[in-house]
FILUMTOR-37511 format. One record per residue (C-alpha): residue number from 1; residue in three letters; x, y, z. Coordinates in Angstrom, 2 decimals. Example, Ala and Ser with C-alpha at 12.3 -4.5 7.8 and 13.67 -1.06 7.14 Angstrom:
REM residues 2
pavex  vodo  east  north  up
1  ALA  12.30  -4.50  7.80;
2  SER  13.67  -1.06  7.14;
END
This chain:
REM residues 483
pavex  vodo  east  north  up
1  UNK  -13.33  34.84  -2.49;
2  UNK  -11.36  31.79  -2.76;
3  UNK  -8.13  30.70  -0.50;
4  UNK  -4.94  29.10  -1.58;
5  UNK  -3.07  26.76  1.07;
6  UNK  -0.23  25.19  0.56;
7  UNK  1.67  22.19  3.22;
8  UNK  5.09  21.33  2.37;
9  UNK  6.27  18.80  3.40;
10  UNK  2.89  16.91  4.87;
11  UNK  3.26  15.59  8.21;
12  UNK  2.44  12.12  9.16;
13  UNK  3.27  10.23  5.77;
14  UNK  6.24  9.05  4.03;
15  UNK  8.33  11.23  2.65;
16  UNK  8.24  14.63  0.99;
17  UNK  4.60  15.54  -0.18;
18  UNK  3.58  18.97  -0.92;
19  UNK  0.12  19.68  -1.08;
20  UNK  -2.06  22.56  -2.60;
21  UNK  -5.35  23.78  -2.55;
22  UNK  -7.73  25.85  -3.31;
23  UNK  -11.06  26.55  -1.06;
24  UNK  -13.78  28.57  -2.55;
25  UNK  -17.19  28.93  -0.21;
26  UNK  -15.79  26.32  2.17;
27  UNK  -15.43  24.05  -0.30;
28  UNK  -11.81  22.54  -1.91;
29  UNK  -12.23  23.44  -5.66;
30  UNK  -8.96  22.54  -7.04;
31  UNK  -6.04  20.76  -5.76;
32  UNK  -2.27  19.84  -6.35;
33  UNK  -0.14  16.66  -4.54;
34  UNK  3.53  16.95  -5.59;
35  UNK  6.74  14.61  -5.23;
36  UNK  9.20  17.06  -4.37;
37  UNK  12.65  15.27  -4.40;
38  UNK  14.19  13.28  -7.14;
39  UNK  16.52  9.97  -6.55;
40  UNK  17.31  8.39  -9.41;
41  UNK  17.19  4.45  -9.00;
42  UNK  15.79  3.52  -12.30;
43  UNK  19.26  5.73  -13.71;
44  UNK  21.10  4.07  -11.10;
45  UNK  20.53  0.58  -12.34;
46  UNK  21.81  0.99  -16.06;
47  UNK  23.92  -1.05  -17.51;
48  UNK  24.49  -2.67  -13.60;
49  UNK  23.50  -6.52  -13.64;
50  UNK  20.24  -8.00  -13.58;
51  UNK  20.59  -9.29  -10.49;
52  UNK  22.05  -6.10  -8.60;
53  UNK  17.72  -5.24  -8.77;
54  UNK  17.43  -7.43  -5.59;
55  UNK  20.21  -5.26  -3.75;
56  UNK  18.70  -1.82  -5.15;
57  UNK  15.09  -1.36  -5.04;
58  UNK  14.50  -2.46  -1.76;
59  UNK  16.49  0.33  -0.29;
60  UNK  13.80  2.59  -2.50;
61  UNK  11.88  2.15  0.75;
62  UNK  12.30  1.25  4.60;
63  UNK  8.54  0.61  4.87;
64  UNK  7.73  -1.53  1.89;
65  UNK  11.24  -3.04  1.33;
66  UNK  10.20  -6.67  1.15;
67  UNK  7.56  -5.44  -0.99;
68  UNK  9.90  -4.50  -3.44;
69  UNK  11.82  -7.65  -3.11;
70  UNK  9.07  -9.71  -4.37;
71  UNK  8.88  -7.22  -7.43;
72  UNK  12.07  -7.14  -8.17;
73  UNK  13.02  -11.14  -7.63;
74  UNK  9.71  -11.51  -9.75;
75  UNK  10.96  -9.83  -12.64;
76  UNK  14.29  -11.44  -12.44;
77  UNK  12.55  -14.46  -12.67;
78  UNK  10.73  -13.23  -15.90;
79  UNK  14.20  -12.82  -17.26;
80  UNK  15.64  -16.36  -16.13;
81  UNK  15.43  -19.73  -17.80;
82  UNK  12.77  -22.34  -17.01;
83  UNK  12.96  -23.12  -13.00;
84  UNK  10.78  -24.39  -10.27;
85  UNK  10.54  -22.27  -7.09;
86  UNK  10.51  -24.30  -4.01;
87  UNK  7.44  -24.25  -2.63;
88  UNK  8.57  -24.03  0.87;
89  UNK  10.44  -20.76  -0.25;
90  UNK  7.40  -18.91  -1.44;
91  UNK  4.98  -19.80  1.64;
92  UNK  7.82  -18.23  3.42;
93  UNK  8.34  -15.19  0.85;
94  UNK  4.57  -14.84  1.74;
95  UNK  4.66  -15.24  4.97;
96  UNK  7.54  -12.42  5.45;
97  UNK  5.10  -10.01  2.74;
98  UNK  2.17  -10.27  5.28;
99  UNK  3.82  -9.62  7.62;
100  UNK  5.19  -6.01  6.59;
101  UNK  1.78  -5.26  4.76;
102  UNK  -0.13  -6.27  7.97;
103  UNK  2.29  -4.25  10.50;
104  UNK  2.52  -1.40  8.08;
105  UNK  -1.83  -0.75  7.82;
106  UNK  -1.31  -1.40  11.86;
107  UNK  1.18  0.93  12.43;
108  UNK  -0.03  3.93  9.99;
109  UNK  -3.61  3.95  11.25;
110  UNK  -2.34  4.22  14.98;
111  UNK  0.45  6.73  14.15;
112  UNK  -0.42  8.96  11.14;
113  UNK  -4.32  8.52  10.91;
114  UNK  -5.81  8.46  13.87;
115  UNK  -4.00  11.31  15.51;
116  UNK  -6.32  13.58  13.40;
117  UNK  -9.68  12.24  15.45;
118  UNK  -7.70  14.18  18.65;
119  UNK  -8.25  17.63  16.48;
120  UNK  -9.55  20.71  17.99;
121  UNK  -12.82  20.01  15.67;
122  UNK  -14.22  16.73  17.71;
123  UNK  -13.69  17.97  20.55;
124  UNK  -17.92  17.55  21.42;
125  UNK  -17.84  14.31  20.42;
126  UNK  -19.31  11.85  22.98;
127  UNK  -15.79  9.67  22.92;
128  UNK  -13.49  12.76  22.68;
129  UNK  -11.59  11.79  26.03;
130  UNK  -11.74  7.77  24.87;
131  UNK  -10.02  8.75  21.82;
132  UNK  -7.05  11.13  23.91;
133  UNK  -7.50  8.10  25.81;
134  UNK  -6.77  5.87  23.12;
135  UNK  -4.80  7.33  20.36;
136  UNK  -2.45  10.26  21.96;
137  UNK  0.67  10.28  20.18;
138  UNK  3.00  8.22  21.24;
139  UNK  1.36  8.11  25.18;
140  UNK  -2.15  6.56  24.08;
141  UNK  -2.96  2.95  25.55;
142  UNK  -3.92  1.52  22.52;
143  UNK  -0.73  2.93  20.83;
144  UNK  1.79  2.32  23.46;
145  UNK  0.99  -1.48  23.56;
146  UNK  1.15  -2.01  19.72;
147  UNK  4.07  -0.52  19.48;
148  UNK  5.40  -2.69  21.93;
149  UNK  4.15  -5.68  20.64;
150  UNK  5.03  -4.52  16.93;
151  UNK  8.87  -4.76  17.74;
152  UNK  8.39  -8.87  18.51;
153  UNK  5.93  -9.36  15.52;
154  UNK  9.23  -8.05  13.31;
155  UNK  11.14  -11.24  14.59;
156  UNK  9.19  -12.97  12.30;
157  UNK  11.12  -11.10  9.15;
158  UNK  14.57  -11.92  11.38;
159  UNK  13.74  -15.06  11.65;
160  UNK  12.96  -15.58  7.71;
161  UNK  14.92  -13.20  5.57;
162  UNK  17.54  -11.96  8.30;
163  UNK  16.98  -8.40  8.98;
164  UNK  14.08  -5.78  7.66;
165  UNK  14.17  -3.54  5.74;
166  UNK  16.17  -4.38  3.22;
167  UNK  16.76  -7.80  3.07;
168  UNK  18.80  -9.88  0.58;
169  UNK  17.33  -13.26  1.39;
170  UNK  14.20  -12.81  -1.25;
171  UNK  15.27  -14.49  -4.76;
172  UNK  13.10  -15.30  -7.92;
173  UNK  13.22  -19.37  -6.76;
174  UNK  12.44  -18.98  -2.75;
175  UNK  14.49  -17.74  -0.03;
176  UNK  18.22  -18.22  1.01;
177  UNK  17.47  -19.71  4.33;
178  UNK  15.48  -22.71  5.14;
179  UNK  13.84  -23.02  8.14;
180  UNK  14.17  -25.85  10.93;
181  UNK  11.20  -26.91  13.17;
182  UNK  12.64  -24.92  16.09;
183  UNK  12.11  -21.46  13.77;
184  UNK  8.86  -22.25  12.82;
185  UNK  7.55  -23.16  16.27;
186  UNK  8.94  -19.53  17.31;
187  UNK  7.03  -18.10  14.24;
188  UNK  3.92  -19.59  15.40;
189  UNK  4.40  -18.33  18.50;
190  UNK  4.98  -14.83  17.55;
191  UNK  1.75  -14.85  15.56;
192  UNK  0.10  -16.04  18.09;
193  UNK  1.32  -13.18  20.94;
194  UNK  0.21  -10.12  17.96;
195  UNK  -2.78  -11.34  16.86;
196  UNK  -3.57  -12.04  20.46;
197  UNK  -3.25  -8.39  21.43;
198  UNK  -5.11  -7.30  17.48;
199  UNK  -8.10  -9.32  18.99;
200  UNK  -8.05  -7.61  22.40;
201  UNK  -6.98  -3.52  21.35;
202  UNK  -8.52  -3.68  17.57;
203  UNK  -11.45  -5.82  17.20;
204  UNK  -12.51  -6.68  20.69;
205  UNK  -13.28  -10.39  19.68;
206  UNK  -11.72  -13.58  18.53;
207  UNK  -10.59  -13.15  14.90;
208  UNK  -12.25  -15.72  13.58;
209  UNK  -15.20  -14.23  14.89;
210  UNK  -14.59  -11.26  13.77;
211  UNK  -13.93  -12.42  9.78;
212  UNK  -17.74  -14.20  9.97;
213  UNK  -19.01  -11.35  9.67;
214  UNK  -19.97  -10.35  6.46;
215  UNK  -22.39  -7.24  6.15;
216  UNK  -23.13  -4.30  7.81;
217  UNK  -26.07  -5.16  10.27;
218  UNK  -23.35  -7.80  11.31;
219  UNK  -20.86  -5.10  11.79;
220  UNK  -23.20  -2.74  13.86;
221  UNK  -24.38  -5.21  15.68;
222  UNK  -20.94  -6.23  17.27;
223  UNK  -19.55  -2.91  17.87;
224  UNK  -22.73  -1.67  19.16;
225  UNK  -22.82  -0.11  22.64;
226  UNK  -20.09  1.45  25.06;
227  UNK  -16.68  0.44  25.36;
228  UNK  -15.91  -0.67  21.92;
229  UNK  -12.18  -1.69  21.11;
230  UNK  -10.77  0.56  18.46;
231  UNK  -12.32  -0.70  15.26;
232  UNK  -15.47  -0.31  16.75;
233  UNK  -14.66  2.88  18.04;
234  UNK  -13.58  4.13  14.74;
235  UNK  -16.47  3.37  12.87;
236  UNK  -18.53  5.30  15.80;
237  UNK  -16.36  8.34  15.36;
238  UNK  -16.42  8.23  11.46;
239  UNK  -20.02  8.20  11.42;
240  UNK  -20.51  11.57  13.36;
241  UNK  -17.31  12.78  12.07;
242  UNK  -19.05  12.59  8.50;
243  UNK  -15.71  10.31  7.68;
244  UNK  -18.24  7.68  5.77;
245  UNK  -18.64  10.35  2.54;
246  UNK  -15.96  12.44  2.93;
247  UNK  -13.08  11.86  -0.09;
248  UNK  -14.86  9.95  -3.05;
249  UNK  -12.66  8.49  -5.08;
250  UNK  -12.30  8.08  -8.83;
251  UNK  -14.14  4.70  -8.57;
252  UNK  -12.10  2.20  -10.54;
253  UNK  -9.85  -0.05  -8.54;
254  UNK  -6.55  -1.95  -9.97;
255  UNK  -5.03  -4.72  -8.07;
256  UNK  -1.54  -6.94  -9.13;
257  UNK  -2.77  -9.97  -7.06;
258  UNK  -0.42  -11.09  -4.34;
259  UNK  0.70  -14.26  -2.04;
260  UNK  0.88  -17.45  -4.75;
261  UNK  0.09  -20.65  -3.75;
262  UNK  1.14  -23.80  -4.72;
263  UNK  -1.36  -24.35  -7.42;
264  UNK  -0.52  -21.12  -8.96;
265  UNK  -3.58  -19.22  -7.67;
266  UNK  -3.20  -16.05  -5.72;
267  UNK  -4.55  -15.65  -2.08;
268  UNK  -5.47  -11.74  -3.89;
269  UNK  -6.31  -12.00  -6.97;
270  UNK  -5.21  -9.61  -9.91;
271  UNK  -8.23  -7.69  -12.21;
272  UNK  -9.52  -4.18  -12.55;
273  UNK  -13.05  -2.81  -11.04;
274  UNK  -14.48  -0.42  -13.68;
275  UNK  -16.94  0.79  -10.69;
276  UNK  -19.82  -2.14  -11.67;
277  UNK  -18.13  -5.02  -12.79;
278  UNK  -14.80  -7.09  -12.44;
279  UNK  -12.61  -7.74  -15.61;
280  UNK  -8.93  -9.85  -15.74;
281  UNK  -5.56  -7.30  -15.83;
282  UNK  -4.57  -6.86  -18.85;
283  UNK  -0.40  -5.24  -17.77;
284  UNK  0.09  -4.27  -20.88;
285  UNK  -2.62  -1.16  -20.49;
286  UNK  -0.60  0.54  -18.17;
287  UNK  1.49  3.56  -19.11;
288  UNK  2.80  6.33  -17.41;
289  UNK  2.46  10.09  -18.74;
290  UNK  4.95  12.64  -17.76;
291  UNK  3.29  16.08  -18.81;
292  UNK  3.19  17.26  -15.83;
293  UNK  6.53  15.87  -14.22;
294  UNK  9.85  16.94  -13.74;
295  UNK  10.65  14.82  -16.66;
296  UNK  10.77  14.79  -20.69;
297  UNK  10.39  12.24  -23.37;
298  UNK  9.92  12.09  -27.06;
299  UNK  6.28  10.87  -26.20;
300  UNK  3.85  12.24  -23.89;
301  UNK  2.91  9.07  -22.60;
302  UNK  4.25  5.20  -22.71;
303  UNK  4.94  1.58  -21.69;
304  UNK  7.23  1.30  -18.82;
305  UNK  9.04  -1.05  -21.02;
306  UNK  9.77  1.65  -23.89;
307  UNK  10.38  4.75  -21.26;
308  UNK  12.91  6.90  -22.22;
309  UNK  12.20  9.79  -19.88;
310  UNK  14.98  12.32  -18.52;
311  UNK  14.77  14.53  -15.57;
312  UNK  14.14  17.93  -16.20;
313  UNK  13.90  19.79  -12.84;
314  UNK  12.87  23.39  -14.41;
315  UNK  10.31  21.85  -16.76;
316  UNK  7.53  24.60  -17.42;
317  UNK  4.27  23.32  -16.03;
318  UNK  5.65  20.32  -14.20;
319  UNK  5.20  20.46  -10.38;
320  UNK  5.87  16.96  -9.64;
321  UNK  9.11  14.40  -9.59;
322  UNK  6.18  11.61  -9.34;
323  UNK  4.75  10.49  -13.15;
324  UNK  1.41  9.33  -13.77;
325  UNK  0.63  5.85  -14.25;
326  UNK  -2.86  5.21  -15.98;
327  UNK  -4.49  1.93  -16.40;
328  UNK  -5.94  1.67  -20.61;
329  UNK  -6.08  5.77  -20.24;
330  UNK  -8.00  6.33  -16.83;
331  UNK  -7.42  6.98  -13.34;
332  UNK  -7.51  4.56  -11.27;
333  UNK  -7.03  3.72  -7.46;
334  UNK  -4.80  1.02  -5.65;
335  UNK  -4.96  -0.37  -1.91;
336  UNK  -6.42  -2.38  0.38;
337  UNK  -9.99  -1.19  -0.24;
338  UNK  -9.07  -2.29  -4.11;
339  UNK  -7.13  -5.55  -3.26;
340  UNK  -10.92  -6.55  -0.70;
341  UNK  -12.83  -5.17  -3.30;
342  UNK  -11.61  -7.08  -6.37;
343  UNK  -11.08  -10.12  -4.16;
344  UNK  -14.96  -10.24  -3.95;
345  UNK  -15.02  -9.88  0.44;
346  UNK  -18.52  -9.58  1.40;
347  UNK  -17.89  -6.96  3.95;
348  UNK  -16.02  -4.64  2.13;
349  UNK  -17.97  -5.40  -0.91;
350  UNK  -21.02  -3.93  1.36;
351  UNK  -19.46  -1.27  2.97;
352  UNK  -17.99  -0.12  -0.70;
353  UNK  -21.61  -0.10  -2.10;
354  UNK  -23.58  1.79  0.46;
355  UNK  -20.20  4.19  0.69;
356  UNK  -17.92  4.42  -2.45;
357  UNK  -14.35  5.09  -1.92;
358  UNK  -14.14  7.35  1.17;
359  UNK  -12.13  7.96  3.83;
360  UNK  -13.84  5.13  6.06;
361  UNK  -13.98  2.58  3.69;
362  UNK  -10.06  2.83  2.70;
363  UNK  -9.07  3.34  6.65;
364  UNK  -11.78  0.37  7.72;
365  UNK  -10.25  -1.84  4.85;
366  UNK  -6.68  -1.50  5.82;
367  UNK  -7.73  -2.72  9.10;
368  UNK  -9.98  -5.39  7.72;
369  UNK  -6.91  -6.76  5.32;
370  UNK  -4.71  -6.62  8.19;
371  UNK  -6.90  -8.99  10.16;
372  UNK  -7.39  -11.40  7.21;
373  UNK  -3.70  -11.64  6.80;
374  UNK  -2.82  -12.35  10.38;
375  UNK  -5.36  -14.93  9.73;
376  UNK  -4.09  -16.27  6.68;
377  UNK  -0.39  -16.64  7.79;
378  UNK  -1.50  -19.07  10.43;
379  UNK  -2.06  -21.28  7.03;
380  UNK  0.69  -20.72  5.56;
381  UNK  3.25  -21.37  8.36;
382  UNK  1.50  -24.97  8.53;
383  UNK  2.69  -25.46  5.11;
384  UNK  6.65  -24.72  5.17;
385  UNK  8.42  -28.12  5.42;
386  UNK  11.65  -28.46  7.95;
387  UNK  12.82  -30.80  5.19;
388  UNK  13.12  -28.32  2.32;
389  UNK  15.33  -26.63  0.46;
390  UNK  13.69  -23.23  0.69;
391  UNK  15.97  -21.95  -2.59;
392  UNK  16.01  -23.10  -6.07;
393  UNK  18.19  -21.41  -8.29;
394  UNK  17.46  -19.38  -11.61;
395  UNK  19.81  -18.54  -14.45;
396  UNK  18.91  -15.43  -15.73;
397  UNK  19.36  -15.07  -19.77;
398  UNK  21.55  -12.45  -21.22;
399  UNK  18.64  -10.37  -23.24;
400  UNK  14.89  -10.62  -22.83;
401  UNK  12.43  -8.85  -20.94;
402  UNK  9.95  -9.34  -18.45;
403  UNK  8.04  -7.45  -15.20;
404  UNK  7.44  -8.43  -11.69;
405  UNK  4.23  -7.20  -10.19;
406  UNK  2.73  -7.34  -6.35;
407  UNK  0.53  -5.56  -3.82;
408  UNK  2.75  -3.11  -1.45;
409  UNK  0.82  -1.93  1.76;
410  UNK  -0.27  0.63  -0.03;
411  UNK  -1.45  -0.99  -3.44;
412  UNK  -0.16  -2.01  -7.08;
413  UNK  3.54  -2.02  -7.02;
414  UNK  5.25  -3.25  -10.91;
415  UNK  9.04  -3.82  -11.87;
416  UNK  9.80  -3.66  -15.41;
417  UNK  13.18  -4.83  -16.50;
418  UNK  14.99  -5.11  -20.07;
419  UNK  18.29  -7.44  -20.09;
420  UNK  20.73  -6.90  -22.62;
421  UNK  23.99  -9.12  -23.29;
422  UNK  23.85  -9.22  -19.58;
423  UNK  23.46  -5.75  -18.53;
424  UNK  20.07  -3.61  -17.36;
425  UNK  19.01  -2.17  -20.34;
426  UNK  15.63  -0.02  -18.25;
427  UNK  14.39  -0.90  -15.27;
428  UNK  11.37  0.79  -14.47;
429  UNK  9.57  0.97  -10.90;
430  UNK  5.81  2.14  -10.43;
431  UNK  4.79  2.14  -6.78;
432  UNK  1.57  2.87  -5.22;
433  UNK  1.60  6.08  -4.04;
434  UNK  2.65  6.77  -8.18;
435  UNK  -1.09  5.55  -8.82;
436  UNK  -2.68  7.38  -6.25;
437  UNK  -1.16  10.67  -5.73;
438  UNK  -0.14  11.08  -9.42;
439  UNK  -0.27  14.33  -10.90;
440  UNK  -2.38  15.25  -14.32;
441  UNK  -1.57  13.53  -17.11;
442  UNK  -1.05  14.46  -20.53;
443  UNK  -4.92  14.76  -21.17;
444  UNK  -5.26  17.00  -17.98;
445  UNK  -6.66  14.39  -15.55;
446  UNK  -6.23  14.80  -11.90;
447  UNK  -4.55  11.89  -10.09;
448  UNK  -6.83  9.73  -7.41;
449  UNK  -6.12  11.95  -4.42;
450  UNK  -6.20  15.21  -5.96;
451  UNK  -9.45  14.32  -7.52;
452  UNK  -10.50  13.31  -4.00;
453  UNK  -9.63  16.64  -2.17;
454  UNK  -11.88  17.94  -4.80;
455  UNK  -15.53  19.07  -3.39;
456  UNK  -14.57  18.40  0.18;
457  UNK  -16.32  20.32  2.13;
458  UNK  -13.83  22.35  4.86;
459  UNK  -15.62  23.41  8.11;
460  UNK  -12.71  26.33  9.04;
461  UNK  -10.34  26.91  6.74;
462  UNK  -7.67  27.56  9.29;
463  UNK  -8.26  24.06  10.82;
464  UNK  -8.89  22.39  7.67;
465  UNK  -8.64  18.87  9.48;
466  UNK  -10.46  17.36  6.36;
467  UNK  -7.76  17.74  3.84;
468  UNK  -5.53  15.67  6.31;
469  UNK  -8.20  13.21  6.73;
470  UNK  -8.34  12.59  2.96;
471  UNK  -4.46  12.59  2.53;
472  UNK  -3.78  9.85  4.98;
473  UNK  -6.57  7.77  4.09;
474  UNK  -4.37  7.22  0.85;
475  UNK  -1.60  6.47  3.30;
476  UNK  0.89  7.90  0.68;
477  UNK  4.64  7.27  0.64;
478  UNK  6.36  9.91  -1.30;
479  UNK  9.95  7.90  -1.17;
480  UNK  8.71  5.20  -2.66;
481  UNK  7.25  7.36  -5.44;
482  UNK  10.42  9.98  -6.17;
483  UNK  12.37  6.61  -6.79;
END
């Protein structure tokens, strides 16, 4: 006899997501992840002017705000004449992106994943009381001093774009304010104090000790033994939790690329992982299919570019407002384990091979990116010039056409914008959580998450602590996706 649960709305993740699914023999045989809200920004920005995109979509989301800045000032730049971007301006644009993308995989896996290793379930487990210890909401050591420390690592973003979320500073050419030598002293300093405190709570070790290693012996071998700091502590618990296999993914990865430099190369590079071998993006295989949305169009599936979809809230068969992006017809997944593993890291690369795409190796490669960033933005502060005008301005061009994409927290976030005589034509968002919590497309396909709810196995199906686990190690956003 098989059960049917349904959650609505999920706790612990952003935004309304309504989840439902089927257990058969203790096992999850089919399963449904819904956007249940509609907001209309893509209808919004109509006929408004290109530019009014910067003062929009980053009020799609208070987590991933700057995110969307980059997007959007990225495809306004698509749109603009010729320019050169001060180069001052994008070290601090990527600056300010790490530092939301490192703060947000921080902050979720303190806050909305690891209050699941307190359930009723692990309560045997040899480091049951470390984890209360540890990781109670809101009371928890570990959590309690992030938290703290999180609210002086957001200076940073006050310090470079003014206020977060929702800043106006980001533009196509740089940012609005340049910075003086007493700003970027502060910077450093704040860096400094966080990734101080990541080193003592998270990893137990100096980063840069920490990023040397690069396999899995290396990474047993340093977390090996009692008293552990978190990351250590995790991958402990995971193992006897059974968190290693738990939640295989679709196994194809899609990344934007993210961070430029000054030689035009990314810090993460762009490309698609077919499961055995890396291949360039090709943007123009994307499309979204709406068969199973609150939506209709003359075709079941297109280019953001030609989308002419309308909402349709009683649609028969539709259960979600979220659409389903596919990359050249398949399912795909997009996040940090998909940014480390198309950006070649050894440890990941590793981890993904003995592993797949579980729960572990998305919640251990959040982490891991997080540490590489706070790492990486040491760099990059060296290179912004006191000197500099951190802006150069654009001129965008009355028609044309042209897309801005990025890496979000939470993966492969694209703006697609059409200009005519001087107006927004479309403008068309696909965020993250859109990839990975899609629902079926017009062929029938389950999104990423749904097909990884599939198969679990569920222990007690009244304390079916697994689903969550799955769930949040997609770290959705569901107001991002309802855009």
């Amino acid at each position: 006899m098989s059960r049917k649960i349904t959650v609505n709305p999920m706790s612990r993740v952003e935004g309304d997501l309504k989840i439902k699914i089927e257990i058969a023999d203790g096992v999850v045989k089919d399963a449904m992840a819904s956007g249940v809200m509609f907001r209309g920004f893509e209808k919004i920005l109509k006929n408004h002017f290109p530019e009014d995109g910067l003062v929009y979509t980053p009020r799609i989301c208070g987590i991933c705000s700057i995110s969307h800045s980059i997007a959007a000032a990225s495809a306004l730049g698509a749109v603009s004449a010729e320019f050169t971007p001060s180069a001052s301006g994008q070290y601090a644009k990527n600056i300010s992106h790490a530092t939301e993308n490192a703060m947000s995989h921080i902050t979720q896996f303190y806050l909305y994943f690891a209050p699941d290793l307190l359930n009723r379930k692990y309560k045997d487990l040899a480091d049951y009381r470390v984890l209360v210890r540890r990781f109670a909401p809101l009371q928890g050591e570990s959590v309690v001093r992030i938290m703290e420390e999180r609210k002086r690592f957001l200076e940073i973003l006050g310090l470079i774009v003014g206020k977060w979320p929702h800043t106006l500073a980001i533009q196509p050419g740089g940012v609005t304010r340049s910075l003086g030598s007493s700003e970027i002293f502060r910077i450093k300093g704040i860096l400094a104090s966080f990734t101080s405190l990541v080193e003592k709570v998270l990893l137990g070790m100096p980063l840069r000790e920490y990023l040397e290693m690069e396999t899995r012996a290396d990474l047993e071998s340093a977390f090996s033994g009692d008293g552990a700091a978190d990351l250590g502590l995790f991958c402990r618990v995971a193992g006897e939790a059974g968190l290693m296999r738990m939640g295989s993914g679709p196994g194809r990865f899609l990344s934007a690329g993210a961070f430029p430099r000054s030689d035009g190369s990314l810090y993460i590079p762009s490309g698609y992982w077919d499961g055995e071998r890396l291949a360039e993006l090709e943007v123009e295989g994307i499309t979204e299919s709406i068969r199973y949305s609150f939506f209709t169009a003359p075709e079941g599936s297109s280019s953001p570019f030609d989308d002419a979809s309308e909402p349709r809230w009683d649609k028969p068969g539709a259960y979600s407002w979220a659409k389903s992006p596919r990359y050249k017809g398949l399912v795909v997944e997009v996040g940090a384990l998909a940014r480390q593993v198309i950006s070649g890291d050894p440890l990941i690369r590793e981890l993904h091979s003995e592993y797949g795409s579980t729960v572990f190796t998305r919640v251990f490669a959040r982490l891991h990116e997080a540490v590489k960033l706070l790492h990486e933005m040491g760099s990059w502060i060296e290179l912004l010039d006191p000197e500099e005008n951190y802006y150069k301005k654009n001129v965008v061009r009355e028609n044309g056409a042209g897309f801005g994409i990025t890496e979000a927290a939470r993966g492969f976030l694209g703006h697609w914008l059409s200009v005519e005589n001087g107006r927004i034509r479309n403008y068309q968002v696909i965020t993250p959580t859109a990839w990975n919590c899609s629902p079926r497309d017009d062929k029938g396909r389950p999104g990423a998450l749904e097909q990884s709810l599939m198969e679990t196995a569920v222990e007690d199906e009244d304390n079916p602590v697994e689903v969550d686990h799955v769930i949040r190690s997609y770290d959705p956003c569901l107001v991002c996706t309802v855009h």
